[in-house]
N, C-alpha and C positions, 0 to 999 in steps of 0.2 A: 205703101206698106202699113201694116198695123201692128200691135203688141196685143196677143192672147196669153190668156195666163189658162195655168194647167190647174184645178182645181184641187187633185190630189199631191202632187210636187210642190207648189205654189210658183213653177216657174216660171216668169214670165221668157214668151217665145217671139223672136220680130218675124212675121210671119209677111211675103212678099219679095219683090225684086225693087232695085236701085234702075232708076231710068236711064242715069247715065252713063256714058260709054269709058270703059278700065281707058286707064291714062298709057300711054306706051312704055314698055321697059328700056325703049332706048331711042332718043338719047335719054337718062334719067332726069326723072323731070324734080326730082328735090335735089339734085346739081344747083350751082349759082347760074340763074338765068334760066332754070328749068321752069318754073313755073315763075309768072310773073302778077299774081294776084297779092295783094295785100296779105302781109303775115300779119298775125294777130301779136304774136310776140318774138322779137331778137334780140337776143343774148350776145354779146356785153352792151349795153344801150351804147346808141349814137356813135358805133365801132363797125368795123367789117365784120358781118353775124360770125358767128362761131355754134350757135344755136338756133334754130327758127321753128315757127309753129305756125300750119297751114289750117283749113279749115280741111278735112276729108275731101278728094274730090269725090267721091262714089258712099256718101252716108248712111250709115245705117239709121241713124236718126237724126232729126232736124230741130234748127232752135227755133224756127216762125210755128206759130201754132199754137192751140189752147191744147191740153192732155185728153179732155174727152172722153172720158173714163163712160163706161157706160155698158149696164148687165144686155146677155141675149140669154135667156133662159136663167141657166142656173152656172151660165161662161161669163167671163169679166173681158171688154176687151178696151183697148183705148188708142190715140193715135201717137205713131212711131215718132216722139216728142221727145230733143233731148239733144247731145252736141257727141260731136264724133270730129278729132279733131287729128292732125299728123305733129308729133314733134321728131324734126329732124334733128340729129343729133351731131352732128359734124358735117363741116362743108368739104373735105374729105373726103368721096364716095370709095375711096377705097379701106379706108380704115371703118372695122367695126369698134361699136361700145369696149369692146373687152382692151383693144390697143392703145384706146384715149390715155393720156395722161392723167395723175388721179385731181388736179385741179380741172381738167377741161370734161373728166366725168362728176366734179362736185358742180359745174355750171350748167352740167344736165339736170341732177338730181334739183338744182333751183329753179330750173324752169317746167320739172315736176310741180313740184310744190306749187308754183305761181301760178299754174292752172288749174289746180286743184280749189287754190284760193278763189281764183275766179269767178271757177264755174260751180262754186255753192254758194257766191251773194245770188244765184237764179234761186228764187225758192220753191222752182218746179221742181229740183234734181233733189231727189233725195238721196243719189247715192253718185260720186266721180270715180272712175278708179285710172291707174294706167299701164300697159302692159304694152309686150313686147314679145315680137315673132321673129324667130333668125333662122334661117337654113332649107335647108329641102325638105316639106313635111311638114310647116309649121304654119302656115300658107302666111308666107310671107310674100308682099306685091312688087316688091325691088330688093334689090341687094344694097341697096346703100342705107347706112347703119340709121334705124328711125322707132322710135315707138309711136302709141297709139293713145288717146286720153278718148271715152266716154263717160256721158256724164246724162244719167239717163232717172225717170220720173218713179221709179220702183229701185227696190235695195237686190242684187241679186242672190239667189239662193245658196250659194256655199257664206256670204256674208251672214245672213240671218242665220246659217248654223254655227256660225263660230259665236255670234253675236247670244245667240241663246245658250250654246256651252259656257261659253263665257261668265255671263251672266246668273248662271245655276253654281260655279263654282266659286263664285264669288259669292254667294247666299250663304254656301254651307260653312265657305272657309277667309270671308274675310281678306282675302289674298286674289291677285292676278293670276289665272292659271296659265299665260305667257311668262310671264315672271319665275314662276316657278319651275316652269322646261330649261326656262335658261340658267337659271342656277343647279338645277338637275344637272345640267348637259356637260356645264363645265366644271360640277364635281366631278363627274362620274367618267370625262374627257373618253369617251369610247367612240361617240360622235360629232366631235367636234372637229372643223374644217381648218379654220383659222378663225383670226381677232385682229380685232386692231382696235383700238380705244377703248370707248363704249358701246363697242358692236361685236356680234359673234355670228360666225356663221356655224352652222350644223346638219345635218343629215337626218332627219325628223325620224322619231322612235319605229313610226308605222309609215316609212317612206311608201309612197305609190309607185314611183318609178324606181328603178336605179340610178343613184346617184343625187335624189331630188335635194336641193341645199335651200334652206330656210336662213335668212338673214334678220337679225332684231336687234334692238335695245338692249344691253343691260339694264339701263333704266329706265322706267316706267313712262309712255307715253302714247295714247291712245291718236295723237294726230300727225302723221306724216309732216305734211304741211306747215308742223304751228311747232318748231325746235323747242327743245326745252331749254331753260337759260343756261350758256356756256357749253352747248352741243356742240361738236367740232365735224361739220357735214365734210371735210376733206376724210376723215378717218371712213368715214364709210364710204365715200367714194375709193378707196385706196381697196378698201376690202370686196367691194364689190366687183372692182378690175380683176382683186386675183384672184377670187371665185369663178370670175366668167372665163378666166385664163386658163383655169384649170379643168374644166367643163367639157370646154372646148378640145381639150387635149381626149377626152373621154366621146364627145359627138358634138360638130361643130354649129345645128342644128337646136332649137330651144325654145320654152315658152318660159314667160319671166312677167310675177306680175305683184301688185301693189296693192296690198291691204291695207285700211286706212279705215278712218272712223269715219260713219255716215254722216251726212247731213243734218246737222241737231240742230241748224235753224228754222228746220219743218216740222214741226209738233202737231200733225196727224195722221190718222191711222193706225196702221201697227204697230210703227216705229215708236211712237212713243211711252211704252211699257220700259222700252231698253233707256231713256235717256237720263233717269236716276240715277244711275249708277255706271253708266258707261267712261267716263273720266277717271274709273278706279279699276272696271273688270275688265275694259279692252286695251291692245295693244298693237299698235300697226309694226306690219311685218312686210318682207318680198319673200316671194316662193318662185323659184328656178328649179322647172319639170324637161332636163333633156330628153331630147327626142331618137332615141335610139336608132340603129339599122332594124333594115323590118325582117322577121325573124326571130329577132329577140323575144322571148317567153315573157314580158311583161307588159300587161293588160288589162283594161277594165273590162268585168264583164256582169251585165248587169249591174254595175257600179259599187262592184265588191273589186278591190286590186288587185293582179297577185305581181308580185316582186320576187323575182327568183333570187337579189342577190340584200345581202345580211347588210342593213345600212352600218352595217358598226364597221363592214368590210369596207363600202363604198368608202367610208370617211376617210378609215386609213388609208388608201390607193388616193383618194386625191390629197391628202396631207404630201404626199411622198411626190406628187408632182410640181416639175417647179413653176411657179404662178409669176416670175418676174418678167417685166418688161421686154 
């Protein structure tokens, strides 16, 4: 496989097949005793895991290899260099994320972080994220509850558009324009989901889907990974359960994923215009895009959305479900 970039989008595409052969859906092989290769990480150490992280069996990219970068005409292409990893999420296979108790989902949310840490001392990766596929539609490889971490040698393109929004509203206004949604959102509580600490979740202004729920900071922090002094990652673990709880009551089916500040210990290329000022104009967030019945009137098309229903409506209907345990 290789990575071509599109000259006009900027997007980088992994262009090829994976040699090796899909793992079985049964018996499940992120069960205990399913796979039996070395995990890179178990959660609570030197305990019976509760968490674990595999290497990809089937990668989209690999961590042997130089990047390779290299023009064919007026095309950039280079090789598919980079880490594609599984974090299993509970030993469990029948409980999904949303069931976990909100401490056994804040020892998720840590073993988020601790890959993310990781996989940016590579100073090939300039960008990790981690995301997560649940249901029919979402092409998820097993049903037992797991995400996904890549950590790949180019920043992807919805990042460098927030990364430049960002950065342009910060020029004019001196202000986070993350910061500023969220204090919007909870003046104005027309889309607001729930809270719990110093997190909020909401139903963004110009939702793409129905129902789409954005999760953030009240206070200001541009790195997932890196808490601010006296963060309390149980409070968002708690809020995270009952956003997924509630979601779920709406389509059990979902894509969930992790924004986060790029790799600022690579200072070339593009990226480095953004890293003046990124510690003040960026803010790491999770965006959860349920995956409706098909049928549903809401669509990208030509990568304009339309959203038939009023997120101010979505909000209130999941406010009104119950999200406990």
């Amino acid at each position: 496989m290789e990575l071509r970039k599109d000259p006009i989008t900027r997007s980088w595409v992994v262009i090829g097949h994976t040699e090796e052969k899909p793992l079985p859906v049964d018996p499940c092989p992120l069960c205990s005793g399913g796979d039996t290769r070395k995990p890179l990480l178990e959660l609570p150490a030197g305990a019976p895991w509760r968490v674990r992280v595999l290497a990809h069996h089937s990668p989209l990219y690999r961590i042997e290899g130089e990047v390779g970068r290299a023009p064919e005409g007026i095309y950039d292409r280079m090789n598919s260099v980079g880490a594609h990893e599984i974090i299993v999420e509970t030993a469990d296979h029948s409980r999904p994320l949303s069931r976990l108790s909100d401490e056994e989902i804040e020892l998720v949310l840590t073993s988020y972080a601790m890959r993310v840490i990781d996989l940016k001392r590579d100073l090939r990766f300039k960008y990790v994220t981690i995301f997560k596929n649940q249901g029919e539609g979402s092409a998820a490889e097993w049903n037992h509850s797991y995400a996904q971490v890549t950590a790949t040698t180019f920043v992807p393109r919805r990042i460098l558009y927030e990364l430049r929004a960002s950065q342009t509203y910060f020029q004019q206004k001196e202000r986070c324009v993350f910061c500023d949604i969220v204090r919007q959102e909870e003046l104005q509580k027309k889309r607001v989901v729930d809270s719990q600490g110093d997190y909020v979740a909401y139903c963004p202004y110009a939702s793409r889907v129905p129902f789409e729920t954005w999760i953030m900071g009240r206070k200001h922090n541009y790195q997932f990974e890196q808490p601010r002094p006296g963060a309390n990652r149980r409070h968002l673990a708690g809020l995270l359960g009952r956003v997924l709880r509630r979601l779920e009551q709406v389509s059990p089916a979902y894509h969930m994923v992790l924004h986060t500040s790029p790799n600022t210990a690579v200072n070339r290329g593009e990226m480095r215009e953004f890293w003046k000022t990124i510690a003040d104009d960026y803010h790491w967030h999770i965006e959860v895009m349920p995956i409706l019945p098909a049928g549903n009137k809401s669509y990208a098309l030509k990568e304009v959305y339309f959203n038939h229903m009023w997120p101010e409506q979505a909000a209130e209907y999941l406010r009104s479900l119950k999200a406990s345990l």
